[in-house]
Each structure stands twice: as structure tokens, then as C-alpha cells.
C-alpha positions as YAML, in Angstrom:
chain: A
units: angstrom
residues:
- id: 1
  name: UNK
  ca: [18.37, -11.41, -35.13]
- id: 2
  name: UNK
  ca: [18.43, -14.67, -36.26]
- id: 3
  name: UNK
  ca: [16.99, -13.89, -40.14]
- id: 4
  name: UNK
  ca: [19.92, -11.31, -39.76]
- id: 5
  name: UNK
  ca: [22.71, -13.78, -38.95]
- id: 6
  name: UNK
  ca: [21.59, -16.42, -42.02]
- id: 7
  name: UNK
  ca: [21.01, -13.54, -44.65]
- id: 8
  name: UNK
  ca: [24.32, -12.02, -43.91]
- id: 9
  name: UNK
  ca: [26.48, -14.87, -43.71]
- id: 10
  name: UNK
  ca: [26.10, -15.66, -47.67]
- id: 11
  name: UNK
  ca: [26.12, -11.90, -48.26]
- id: 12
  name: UNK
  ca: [29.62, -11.44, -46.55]
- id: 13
  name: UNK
  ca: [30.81, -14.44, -48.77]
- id: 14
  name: UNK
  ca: [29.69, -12.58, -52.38]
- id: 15
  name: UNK
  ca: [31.04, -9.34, -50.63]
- id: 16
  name: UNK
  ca: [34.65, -11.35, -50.24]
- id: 17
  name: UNK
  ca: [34.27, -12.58, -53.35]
- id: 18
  name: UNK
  ca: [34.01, -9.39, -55.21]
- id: 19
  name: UNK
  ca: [36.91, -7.82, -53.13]
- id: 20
  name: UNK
  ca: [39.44, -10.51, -54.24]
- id: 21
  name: UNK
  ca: [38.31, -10.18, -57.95]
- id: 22
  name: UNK
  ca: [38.49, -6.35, -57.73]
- id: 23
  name: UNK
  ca: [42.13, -6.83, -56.12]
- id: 24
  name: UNK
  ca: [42.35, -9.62, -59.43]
- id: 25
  name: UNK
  ca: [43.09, -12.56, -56.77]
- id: 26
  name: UNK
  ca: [40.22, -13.99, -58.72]
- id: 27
  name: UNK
  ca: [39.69, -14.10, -62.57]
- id: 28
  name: UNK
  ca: [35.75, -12.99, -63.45]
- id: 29
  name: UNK
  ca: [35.06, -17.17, -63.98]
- id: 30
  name: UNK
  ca: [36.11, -17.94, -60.79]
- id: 31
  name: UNK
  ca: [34.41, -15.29, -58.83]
- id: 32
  name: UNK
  ca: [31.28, -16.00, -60.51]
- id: 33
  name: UNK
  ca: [31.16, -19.67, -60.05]
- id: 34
  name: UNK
  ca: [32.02, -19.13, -56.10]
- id: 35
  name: UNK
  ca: [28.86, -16.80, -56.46]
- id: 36
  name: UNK
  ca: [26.79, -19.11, -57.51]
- id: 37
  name: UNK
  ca: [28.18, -22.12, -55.00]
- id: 38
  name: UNK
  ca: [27.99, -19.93, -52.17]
- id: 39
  name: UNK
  ca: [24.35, -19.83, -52.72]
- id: 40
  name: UNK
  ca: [23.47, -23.07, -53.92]
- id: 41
  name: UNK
  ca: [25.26, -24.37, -50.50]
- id: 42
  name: UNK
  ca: [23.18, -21.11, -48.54]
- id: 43
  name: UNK
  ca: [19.91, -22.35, -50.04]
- id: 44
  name: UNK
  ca: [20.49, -25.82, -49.41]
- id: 45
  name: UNK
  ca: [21.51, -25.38, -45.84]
- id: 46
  name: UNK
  ca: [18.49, -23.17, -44.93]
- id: 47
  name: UNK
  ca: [16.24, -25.91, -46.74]
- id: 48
  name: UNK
  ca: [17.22, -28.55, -44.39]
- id: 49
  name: UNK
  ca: [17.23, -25.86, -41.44]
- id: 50
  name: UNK
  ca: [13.62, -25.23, -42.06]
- id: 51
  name: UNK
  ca: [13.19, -29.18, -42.31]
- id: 52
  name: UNK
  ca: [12.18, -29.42, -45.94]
- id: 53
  name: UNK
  ca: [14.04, -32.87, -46.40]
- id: 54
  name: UNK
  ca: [12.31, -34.32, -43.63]
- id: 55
  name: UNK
  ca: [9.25, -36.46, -43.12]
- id: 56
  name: UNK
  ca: [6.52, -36.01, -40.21]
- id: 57
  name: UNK
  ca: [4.81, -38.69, -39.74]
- id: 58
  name: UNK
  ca: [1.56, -38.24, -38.28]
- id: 59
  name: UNK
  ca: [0.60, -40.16, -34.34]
- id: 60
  name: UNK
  ca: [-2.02, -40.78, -32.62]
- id: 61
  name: UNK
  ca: [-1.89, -38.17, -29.36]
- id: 62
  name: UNK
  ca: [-4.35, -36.53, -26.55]
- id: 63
  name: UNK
  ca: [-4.40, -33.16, -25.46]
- id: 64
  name: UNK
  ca: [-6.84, -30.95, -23.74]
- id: 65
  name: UNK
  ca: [-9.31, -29.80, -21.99]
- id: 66
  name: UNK
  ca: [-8.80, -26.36, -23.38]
- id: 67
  name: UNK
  ca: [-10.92, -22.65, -22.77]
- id: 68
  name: UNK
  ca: [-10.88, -21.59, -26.46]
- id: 69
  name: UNK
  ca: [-11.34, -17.56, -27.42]
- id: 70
  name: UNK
  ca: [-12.01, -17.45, -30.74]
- id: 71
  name: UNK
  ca: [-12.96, -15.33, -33.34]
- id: 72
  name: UNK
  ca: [-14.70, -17.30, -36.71]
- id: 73
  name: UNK
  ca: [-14.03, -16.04, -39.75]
- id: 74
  name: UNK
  ca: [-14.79, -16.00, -43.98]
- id: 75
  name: UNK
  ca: [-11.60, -15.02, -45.74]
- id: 76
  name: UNK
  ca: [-7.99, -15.98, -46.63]
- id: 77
  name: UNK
  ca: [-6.70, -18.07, -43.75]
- id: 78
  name: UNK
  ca: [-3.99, -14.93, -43.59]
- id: 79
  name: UNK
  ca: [-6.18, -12.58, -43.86]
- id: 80
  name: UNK
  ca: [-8.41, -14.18, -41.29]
- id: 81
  name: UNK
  ca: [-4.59, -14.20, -38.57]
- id: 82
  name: UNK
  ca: [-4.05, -10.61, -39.45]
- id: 83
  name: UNK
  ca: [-7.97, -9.65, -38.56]
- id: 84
  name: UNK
  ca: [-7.52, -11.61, -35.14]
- id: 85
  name: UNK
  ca: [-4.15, -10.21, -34.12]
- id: 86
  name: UNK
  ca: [-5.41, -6.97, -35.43]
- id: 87
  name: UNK
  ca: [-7.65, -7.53, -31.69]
- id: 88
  name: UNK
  ca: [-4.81, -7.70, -29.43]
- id: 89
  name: UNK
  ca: [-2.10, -4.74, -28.91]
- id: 90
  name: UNK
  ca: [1.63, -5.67, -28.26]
- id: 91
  name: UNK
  ca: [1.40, -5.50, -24.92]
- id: 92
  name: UNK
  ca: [-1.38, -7.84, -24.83]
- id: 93
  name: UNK
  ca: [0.80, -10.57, -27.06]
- id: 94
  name: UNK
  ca: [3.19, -9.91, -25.04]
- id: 95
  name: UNK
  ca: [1.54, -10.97, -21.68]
- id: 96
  name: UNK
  ca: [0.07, -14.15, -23.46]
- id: 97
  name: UNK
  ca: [4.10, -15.39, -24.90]
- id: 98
  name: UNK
  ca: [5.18, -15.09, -21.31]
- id: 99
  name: UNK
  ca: [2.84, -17.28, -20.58]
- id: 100
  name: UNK
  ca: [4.25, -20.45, -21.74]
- id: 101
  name: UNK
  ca: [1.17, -23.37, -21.42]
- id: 102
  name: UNK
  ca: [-1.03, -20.85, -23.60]
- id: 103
  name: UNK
  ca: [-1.33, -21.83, -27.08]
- id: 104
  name: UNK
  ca: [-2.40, -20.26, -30.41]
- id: 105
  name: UNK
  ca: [-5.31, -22.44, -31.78]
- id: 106
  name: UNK
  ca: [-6.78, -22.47, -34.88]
- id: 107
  name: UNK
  ca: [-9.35, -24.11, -37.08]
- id: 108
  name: UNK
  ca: [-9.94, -24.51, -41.02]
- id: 109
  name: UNK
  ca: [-12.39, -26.22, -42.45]
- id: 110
  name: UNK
  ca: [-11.71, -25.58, -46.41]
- id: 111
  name: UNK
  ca: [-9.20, -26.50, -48.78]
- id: 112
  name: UNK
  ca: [-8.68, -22.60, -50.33]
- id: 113
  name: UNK
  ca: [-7.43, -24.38, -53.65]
- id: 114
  name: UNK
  ca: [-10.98, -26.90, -53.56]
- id: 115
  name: UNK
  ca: [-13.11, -23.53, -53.49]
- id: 116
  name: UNK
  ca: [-14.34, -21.50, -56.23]
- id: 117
  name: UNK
  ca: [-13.77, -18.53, -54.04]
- id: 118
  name: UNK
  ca: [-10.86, -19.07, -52.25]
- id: 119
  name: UNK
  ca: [-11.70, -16.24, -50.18]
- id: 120
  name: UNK
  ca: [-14.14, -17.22, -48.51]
- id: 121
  name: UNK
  ca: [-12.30, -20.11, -46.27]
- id: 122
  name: UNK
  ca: [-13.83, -20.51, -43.17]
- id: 123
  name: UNK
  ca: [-11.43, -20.44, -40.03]
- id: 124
  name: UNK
  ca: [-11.68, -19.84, -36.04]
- id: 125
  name: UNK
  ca: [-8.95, -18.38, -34.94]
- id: 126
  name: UNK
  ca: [-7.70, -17.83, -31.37]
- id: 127
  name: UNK
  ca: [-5.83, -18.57, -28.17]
- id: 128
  name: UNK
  ca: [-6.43, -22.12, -26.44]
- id: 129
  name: UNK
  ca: [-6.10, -21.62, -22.62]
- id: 130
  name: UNK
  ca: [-5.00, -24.94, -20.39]
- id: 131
  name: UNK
  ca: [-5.89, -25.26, -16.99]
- id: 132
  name: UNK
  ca: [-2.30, -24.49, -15.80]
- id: 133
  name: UNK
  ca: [-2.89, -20.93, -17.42]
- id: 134
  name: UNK
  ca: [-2.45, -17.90, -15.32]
- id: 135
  name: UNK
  ca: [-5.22, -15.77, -13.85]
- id: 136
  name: UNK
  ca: [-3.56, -13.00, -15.92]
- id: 137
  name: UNK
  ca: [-4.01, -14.40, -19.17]
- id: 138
  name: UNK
  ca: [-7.47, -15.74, -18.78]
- id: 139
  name: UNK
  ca: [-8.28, -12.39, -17.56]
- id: 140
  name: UNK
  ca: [-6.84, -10.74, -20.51]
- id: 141
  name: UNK
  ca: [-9.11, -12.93, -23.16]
- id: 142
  name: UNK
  ca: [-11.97, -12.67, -21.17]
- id: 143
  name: UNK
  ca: [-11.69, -8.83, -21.96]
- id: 144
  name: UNK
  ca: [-11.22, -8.88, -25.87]
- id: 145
  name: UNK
  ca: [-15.00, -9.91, -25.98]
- id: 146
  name: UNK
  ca: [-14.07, -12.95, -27.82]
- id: 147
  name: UNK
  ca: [-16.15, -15.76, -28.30]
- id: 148
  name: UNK
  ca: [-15.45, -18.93, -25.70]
- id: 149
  name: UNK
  ca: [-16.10, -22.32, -25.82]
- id: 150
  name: UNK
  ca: [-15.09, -25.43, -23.71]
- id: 151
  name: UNK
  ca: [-13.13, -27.65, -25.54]
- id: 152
  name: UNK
  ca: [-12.86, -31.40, -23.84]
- id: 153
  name: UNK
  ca: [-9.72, -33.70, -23.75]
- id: 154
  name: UNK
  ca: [-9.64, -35.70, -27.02]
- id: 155
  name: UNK
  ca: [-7.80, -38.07, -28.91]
- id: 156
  name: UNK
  ca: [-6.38, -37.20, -31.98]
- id: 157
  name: UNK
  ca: [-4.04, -38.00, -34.82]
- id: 158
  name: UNK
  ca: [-1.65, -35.15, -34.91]
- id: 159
  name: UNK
  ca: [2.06, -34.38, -36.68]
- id: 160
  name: UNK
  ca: [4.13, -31.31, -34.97]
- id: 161
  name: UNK
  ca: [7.16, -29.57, -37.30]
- id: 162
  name: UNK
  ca: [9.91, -27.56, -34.95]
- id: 163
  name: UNK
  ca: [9.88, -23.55, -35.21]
- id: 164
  name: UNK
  ca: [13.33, -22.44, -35.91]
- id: 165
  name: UNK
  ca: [12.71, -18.93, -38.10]
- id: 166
  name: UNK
  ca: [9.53, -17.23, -38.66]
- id: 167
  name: UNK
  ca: [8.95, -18.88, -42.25]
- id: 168
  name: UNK
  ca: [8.67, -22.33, -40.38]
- id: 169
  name: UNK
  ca: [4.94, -21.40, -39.72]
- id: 170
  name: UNK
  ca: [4.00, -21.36, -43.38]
- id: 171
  name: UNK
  ca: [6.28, -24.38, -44.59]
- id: 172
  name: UNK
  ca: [4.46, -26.29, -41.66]
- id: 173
  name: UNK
  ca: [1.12, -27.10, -43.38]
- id: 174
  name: UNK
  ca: [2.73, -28.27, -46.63]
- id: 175
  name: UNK
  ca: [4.64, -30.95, -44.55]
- id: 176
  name: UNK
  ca: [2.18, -31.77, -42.18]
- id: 177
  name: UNK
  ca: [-1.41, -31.76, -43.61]
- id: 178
  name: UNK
  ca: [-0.58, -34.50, -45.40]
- id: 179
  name: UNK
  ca: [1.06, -36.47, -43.03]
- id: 180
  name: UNK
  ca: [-1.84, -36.29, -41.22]
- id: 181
  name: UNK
  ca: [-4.49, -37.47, -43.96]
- id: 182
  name: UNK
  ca: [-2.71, -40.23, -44.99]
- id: 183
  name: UNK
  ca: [-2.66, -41.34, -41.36]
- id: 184
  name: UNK
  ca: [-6.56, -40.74, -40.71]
- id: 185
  name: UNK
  ca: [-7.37, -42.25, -43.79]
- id: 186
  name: UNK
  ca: [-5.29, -45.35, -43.10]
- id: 187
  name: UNK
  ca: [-6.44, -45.53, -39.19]
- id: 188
  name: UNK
  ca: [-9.91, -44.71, -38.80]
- id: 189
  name: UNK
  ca: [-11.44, -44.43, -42.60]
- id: 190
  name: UNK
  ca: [-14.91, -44.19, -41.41]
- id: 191
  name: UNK
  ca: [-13.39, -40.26, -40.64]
- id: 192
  name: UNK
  ca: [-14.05, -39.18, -44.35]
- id: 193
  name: UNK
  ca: [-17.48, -41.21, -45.07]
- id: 194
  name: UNK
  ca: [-19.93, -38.62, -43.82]
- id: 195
  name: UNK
  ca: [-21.58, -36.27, -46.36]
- id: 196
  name: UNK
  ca: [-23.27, -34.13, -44.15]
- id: 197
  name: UNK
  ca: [-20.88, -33.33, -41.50]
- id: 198
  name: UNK
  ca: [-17.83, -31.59, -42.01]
- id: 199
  name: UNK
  ca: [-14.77, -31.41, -39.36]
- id: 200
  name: UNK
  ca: [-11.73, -28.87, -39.63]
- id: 201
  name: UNK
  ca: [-8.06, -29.47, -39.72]
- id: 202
  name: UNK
  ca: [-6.51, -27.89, -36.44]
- id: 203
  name: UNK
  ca: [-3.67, -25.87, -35.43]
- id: 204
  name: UNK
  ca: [-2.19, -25.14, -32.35]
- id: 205
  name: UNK
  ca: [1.48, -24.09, -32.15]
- id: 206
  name: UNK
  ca: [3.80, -22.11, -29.05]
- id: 207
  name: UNK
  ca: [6.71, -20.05, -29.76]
- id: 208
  name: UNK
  ca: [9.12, -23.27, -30.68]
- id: 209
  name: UNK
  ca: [6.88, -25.76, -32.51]
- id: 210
  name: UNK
  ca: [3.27, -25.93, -34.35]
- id: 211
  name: UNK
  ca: [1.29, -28.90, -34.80]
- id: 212
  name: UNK
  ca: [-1.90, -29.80, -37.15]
- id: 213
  name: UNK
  ca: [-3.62, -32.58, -36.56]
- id: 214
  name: UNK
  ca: [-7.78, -34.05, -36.66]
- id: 215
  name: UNK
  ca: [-9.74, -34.98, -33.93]
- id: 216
  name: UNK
  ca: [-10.29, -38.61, -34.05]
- id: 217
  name: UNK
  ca: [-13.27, -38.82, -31.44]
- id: 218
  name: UNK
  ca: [-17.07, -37.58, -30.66]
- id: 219
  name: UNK
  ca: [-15.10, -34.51, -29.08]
- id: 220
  name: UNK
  ca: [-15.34, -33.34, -32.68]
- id: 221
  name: UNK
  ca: [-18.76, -32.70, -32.70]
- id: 222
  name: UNK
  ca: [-18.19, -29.98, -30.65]
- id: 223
  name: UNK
  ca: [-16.47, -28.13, -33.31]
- id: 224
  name: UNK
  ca: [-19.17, -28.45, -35.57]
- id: 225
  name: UNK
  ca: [-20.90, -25.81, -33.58]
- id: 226
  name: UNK
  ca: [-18.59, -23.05, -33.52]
- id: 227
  name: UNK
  ca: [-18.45, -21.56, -36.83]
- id: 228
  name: UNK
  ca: [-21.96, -19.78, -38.22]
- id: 229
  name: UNK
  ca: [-20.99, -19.98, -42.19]
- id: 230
  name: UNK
  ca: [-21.83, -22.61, -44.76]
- id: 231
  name: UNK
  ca: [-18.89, -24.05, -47.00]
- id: 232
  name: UNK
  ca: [-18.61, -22.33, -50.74]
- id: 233
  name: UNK
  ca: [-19.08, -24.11, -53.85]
- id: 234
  name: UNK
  ca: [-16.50, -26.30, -54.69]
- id: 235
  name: UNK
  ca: [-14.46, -26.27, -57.87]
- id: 236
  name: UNK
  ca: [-13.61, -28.89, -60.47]
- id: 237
  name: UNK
  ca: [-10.48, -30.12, -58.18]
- id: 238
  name: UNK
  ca: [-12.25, -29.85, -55.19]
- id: 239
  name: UNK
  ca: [-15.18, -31.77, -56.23]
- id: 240
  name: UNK
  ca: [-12.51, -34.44, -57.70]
- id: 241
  name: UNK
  ca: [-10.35, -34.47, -54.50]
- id: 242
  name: UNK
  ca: [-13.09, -35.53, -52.92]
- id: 243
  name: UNK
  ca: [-13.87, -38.45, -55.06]
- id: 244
  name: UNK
  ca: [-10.59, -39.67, -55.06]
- id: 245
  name: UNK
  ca: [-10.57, -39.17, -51.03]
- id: 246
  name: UNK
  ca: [-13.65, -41.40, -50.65]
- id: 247
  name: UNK
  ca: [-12.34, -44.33, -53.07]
- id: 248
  name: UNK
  ca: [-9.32, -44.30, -51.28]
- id: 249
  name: UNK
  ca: [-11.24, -44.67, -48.33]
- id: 250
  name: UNK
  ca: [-13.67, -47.59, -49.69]
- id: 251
  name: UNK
  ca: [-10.40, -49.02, -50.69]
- id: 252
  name: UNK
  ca: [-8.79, -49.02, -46.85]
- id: 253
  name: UNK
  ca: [-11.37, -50.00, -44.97]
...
């Protein structure tokens, strides 16, 4: 309803605007540049709607314990949501968004534009369960023959964007990853240093807002364990991202 409302709003406006210069209240000039206005002013709005002209800075936060059910994947990160919510019917998503302390978690550990393959990013996508969580909804994931693992409280540096349309979800990450680099790399630049260990980006998000963030303490380790493929072969950028990453690091600490 809401994607209705904000589409049709500027498309009433050209719809008025043609009317008067069929009736010839407007000359052909004038219509046109109202046209155009109209939707410079509609595109501008919805940018700063969807929070485009705002920063999100990255803090440090704790969260958990968590029950994860999870499903690891090797594809497109989209692909990889589609494939999971492909498990659940809409009667089962529907029980889960009533219950409101339930969360959709996910992890990615590759940057798809650092990979020679870009689809093979590796992801584990799933519901995090709190311990306020209903019987019902633990008893619903325990029965999609998911994968589950404990997840312990940590401490983490995290940046959270505010859901107000559907599109929110994919502007999110291009605000927010970066928010939250810049602030690992700055607080704790020892993160990055390791060679042989890698550690995903999360995301866990509700209904209203979705948040990405790292985890900042040995909790992490635990995550190492939960996803069965090795990472690709990086490209030319990827293998340079990572150079720069580790100067920038020598550089901070």
C-alpha cells in the first residue's frame, strides 16, 4: 500500500498536468517543465525517505545469545535469500513476523565484486531465535530440518538503517558496510591482520530496521565453523582491496 501511495502521488501530478494542457490552461513548455519538476522533487523526496543523504555511523553494541537455523550456501547473496525462503511457506513466515523478538540473520563472508566468480559467495542464511522467543516459533524451525547452532552474547561494532519501503533492504548495505569498516579498522585494527582466518559481515534485521555489523570478540570463532566451503579466487580488485585494507591497517594501529 505504501509503494502504491508514493508511485501515485507523482503520477496524479503528470495526469493534472496533461489535463490542463489538453484544456490549453498550459502552453506545451510549461506542461513539460512541471513534468520534469514534479519528478525531480518525487525523486528527491523518496531519496531522503529511503535515507540516502544520511550517514550511519557505525557503534560499538552487544546482542545475543541467539539459537541460529541456518542454511549455508554458494551463490548470489539473492539467490542464496530466495533458496532459503523458498524452505518456508507463507504461513510459516507468517507465524515467525508475529513473533516480534525473532530476527532474520544472515552471514557473508565474500565481497561478490572481489571474486572471480561472483557466484559463488558464500552466505548462511536464517532466522536468529532469542530466548524471549515463543515455543511456537522454535517449534516451527526445529521442523524445517535446518541446521542449528548456539550463538553466544558478543560484542560487536554494528550500524542499523530504518526500514520504511521494501527497497530499504538493498540500499542498507551500501550505507552501512562501510560505516562499519571504517569503524573496525579505526577501533580494533588487529581485526583485519590475520591471513588465515576469515570472519563474515552480519545481518540481522526485523520488520522496521536491519543492521550489519562484525563481531569484535573470540565469539567470532564460532562462526568460522558454520559454513563447509572454501573462499573463490580473488580477482585483480579483490586481491588489491585487500592490500590497501592491510596498509591502512599498519597505518592505524
Amino acid at each position: 500500500m505504501g509503494l502504491k501511495i508514493l508511485f501515485g502521488i507523482p503520477l496524479l501530478a503528470l495526469a493534472f498536468f496533461l489535463w490542463m494542457y489538453i484544456r490549453d490552461s498550459l502552453t506545451i513548455f510549461s506542461a513539460i517543465s512541471l513534468c520534469v519538476l514534479t519528478v525531480a522533487v518525487y525523486i528527491l523526496s523518496l531519496a531522503g525517505i529511503l535515507g540516502l543523504f544520511k550517514s550511519y555511523p557505525a557503534t560499538e553494541i552487544e546482542t545475543g545469545p541467539y539459537t541460529y537455523y541456518y542454511r549455508a550456501y554458494q551463490a548470489t547473496y539473492r539467490e542464496a535469500a530466495e533458496r532459503f525462503h523458498g524452505v518456508m511457506s507463507e504461513s510459516q513466515h507468517s507465524i515467525i513476523h508475529t513473533d516480534k523478538s525473532v530476527l532474520y540473520f544472515a552471514l557473508y563472508w565474500d565481497d561478490p565484486y572481489s571474486l572471480e566468480d561472483p557466484n559463488q559467495c558464500r552466505s548462511c542464511v536464517g532466522y536468529a531465535l532469542p530466548k524471549e522467543a515463543t515455543k511456537t516459533s522454535a517449534e516451527l524451525m526445529e521442523g524445517l530440518g535446518l541446521a542449528k547452532v548456539e550463538l553466544p552474547h558478543w560484542r560487536g561494532a554494528e550500524a542499523t538503517f530504518p526500514i520504511w519501503l521494501r527497497v530499504g533492504y538493498h540500499v542498507a548495505p551500501l550505507k552501512l558496510i562501510p560505516s562499519v569498516y571504517a569503524y573496525v579498522a579505526t577501533k580494533a585494527p588487529d581485526y583485519f591482520v590475520s591471513e588465515d582466518k576469515e570472519y563474515p559481515i552480519y545481518e540481522r534485521c526485523s520488520m522496521r530496521w536491519t543492521a550489519y555489523g562484525l563481531i569484535l570478540g573470540e565469539e567470532r570463532e564460532v562462526l568460522a565453523k558454520l559454513l563447509p566451503f572454501k573462499r573463490s579466487k580473488l580477482n585483480a580488485q579483490g586481491e588489491e582491496n585487500r592490500k590497501k585494507l592491510r596498509e591502512k591497517v599498519k597505518k592505524t594501529a
